[in-house]
N, C-alpha and C positions, 0 to 999 in steps of 0.2 A: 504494500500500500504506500503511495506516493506523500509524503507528509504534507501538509495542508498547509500554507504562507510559508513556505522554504524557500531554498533557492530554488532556481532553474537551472536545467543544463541547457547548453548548446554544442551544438556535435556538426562541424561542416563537416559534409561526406563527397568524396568525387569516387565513383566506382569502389565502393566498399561493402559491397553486398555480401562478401564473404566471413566479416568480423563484424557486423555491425547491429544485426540482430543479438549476439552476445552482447553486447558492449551496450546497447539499450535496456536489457532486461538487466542487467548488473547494477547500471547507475539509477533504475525507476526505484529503485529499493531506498536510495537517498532524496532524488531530486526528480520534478516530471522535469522530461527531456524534450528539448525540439531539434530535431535532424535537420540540416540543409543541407537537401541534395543540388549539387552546384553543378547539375547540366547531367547527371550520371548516366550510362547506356547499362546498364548493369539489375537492374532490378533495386538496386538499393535503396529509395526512398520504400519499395514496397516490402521488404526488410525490415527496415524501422517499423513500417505502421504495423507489422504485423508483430512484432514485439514491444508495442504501444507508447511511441513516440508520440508528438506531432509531428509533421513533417510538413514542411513550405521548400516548394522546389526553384529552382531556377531554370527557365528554359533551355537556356542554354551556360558552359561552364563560363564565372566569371572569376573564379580564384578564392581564395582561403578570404581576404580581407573582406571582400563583398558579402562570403559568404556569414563571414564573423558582424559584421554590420548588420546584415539582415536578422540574424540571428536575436543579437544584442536586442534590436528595434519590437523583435514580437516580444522576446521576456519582459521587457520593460511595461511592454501593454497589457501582459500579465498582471502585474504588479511585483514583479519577483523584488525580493530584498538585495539579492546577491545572485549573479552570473556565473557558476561554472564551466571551464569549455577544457573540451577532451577532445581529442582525434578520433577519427574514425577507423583508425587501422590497426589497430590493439597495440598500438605502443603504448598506451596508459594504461596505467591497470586501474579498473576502479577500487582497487581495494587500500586503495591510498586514499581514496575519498573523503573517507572520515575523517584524517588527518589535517587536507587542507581545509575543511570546512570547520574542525576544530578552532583551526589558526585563527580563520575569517571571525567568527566567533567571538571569538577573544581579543580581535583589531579591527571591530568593522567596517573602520574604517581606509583599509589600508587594501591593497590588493598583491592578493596571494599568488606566487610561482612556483612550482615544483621546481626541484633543483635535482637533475639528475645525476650530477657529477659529486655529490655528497654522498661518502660512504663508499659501497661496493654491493650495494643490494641488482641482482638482477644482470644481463647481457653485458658484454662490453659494447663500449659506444664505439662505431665504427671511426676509425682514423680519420678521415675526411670531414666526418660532422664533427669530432669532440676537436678538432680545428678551429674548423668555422667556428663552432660555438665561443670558444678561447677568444680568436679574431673579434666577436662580435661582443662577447665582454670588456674586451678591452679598451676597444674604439667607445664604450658605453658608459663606461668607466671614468675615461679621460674624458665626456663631453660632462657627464654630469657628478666627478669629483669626489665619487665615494666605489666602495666596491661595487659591481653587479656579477651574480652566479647563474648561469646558464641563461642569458636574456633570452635563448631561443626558444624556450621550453612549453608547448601551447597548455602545460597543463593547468590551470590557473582560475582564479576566485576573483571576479572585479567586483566591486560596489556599484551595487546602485546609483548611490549618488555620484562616483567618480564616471560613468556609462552616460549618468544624463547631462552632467557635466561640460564634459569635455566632447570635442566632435573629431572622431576619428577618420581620416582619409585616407589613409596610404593602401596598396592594392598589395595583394600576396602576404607572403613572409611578414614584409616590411609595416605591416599594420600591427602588430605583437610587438616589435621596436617602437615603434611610434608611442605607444600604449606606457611604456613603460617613462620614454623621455616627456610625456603631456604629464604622468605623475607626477615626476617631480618638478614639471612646471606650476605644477596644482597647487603642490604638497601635502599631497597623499603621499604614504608611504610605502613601501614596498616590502615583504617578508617574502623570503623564500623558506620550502620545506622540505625536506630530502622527499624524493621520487624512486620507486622503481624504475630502470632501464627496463625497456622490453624490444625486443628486435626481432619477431618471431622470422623461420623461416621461411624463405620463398616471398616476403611482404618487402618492398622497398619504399621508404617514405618520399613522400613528394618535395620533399626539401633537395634542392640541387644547390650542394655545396659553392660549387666555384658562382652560377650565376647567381641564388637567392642572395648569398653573403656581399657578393659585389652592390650589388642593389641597397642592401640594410647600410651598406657601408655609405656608398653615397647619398645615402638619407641621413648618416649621423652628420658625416660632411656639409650635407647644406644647412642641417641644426646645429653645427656650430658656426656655421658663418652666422647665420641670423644670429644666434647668441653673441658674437663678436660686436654685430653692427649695432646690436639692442642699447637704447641707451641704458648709463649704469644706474645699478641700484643702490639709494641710500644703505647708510651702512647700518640702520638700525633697521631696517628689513631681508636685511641676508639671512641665508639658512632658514629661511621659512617654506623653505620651495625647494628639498634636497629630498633624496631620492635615502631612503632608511632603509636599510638590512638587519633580518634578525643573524645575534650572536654567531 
């Protein structure tokens, strides 16, 4: 039974009809879920609904960000309190669930990331991504002055009020960076929380190392030039807009 004023999940799916049924009926047990199938040929929205999603399709595929917007746009109409969003390809495991939704819990105000590079629980991360990832901590790091752990990591708990907030635009990958550098322009705060790795077999994530990472990259690029040009801020309002990690 789906608990009653909770969160929401959101789940974009492109051709995931194979794991996705699972990975619905997992997460209904915390959160009602809505699927968006972003253009799929695969059966996959009819997957979700028959493991009792919602589902809002797209006609055709527009990418991970559109999909994450669409998404974000019906929970909100919901009334959800808080935003979960999971992949659709069993790389999350829902049984970490509870733990982000703990977090959130306890920071409502703050938006929660899985950190899968904490510990040794679960796959090794394949070379190329725990790269990139490193890459895109970094470059994430140096724009906004404090650590960041895994910025890539879609598993994650937004608020409500930072969803209605802020207006997200960036397309692919590059909208989960985005997400992260509008926080601490908010000052909202960010926690991450150790994640299982999961890399099943035979499943390749749609994240393309060389070009997605290029892309994020040139999007911290243009945010810090804008931060460069931005006029400065007094000094009794600094540090009100810094991006926090838990311990």
């Amino acid at each position: 039974m789906t608990p009653s004023g909770g969160p929401w999940a959101v789940v974009p799916a492109f051709n995931e009809a194979a794991t996705l049924g699972d990975l619905v009926r997992r997460v209904r047990s915390r959160c009602a879920v809505i699927v968006v199938d972003d253009g799929s040929t695969d059966g996959s929205g009819a997957a979700a609904l028959a493991a009792g999603a919602e589902v809002i399709r797209h006609a055709r595929r527009r990418g991970k960000g559109a999909a994450l917007r669409t998404g974000f746009a019906a929970a909100l109409r919901r009334g959800a309190p808080a935003v979960v969003t999971l992949d659709g390809d069993a790389q999350h495991d829902p049984a970490d669930l509870p733990r982000l939704l703990r977090a959130s819990a306890a920071a409502p105000d703050a938006l929660i990331v899985g950190d899968r590079l904490a510990g040794s629980a679960g796959d090794p991360m394949p070379l190329a991504r725990r790269l990139a990832v490193r890459a895109s901590d970094r470059m994430l790091a140096r724009l906004l002055s404090v650590p960041v752990r895994d910025s890539q990591c879609g598993f994650r708990v937004y608020p409500a009020a930072f969803l209605r907030a802020v207006a997200l635009h960036e397309e692919g990958f590059v909208l989960e960076t985005e997400a992260l550098v509008r926080a601490a322009q908010g000052g909202y705060r960010v926690l991450s929380v150790p994640v299982r790795r999961l890399y099943p077999a035979g499943r390749r994530s749609r994240f393309r190392s060389l070009a997605d990472t290029t892309r994020i990259a040139w999007f911290l690029v243009r945010a810090q030039a804008r931060r460069a040009a931005a006029p400065a801020v007094p000094a009794r309002y600094r540090g009100r807009a810094r991006l926090g990690a838990s311990p």
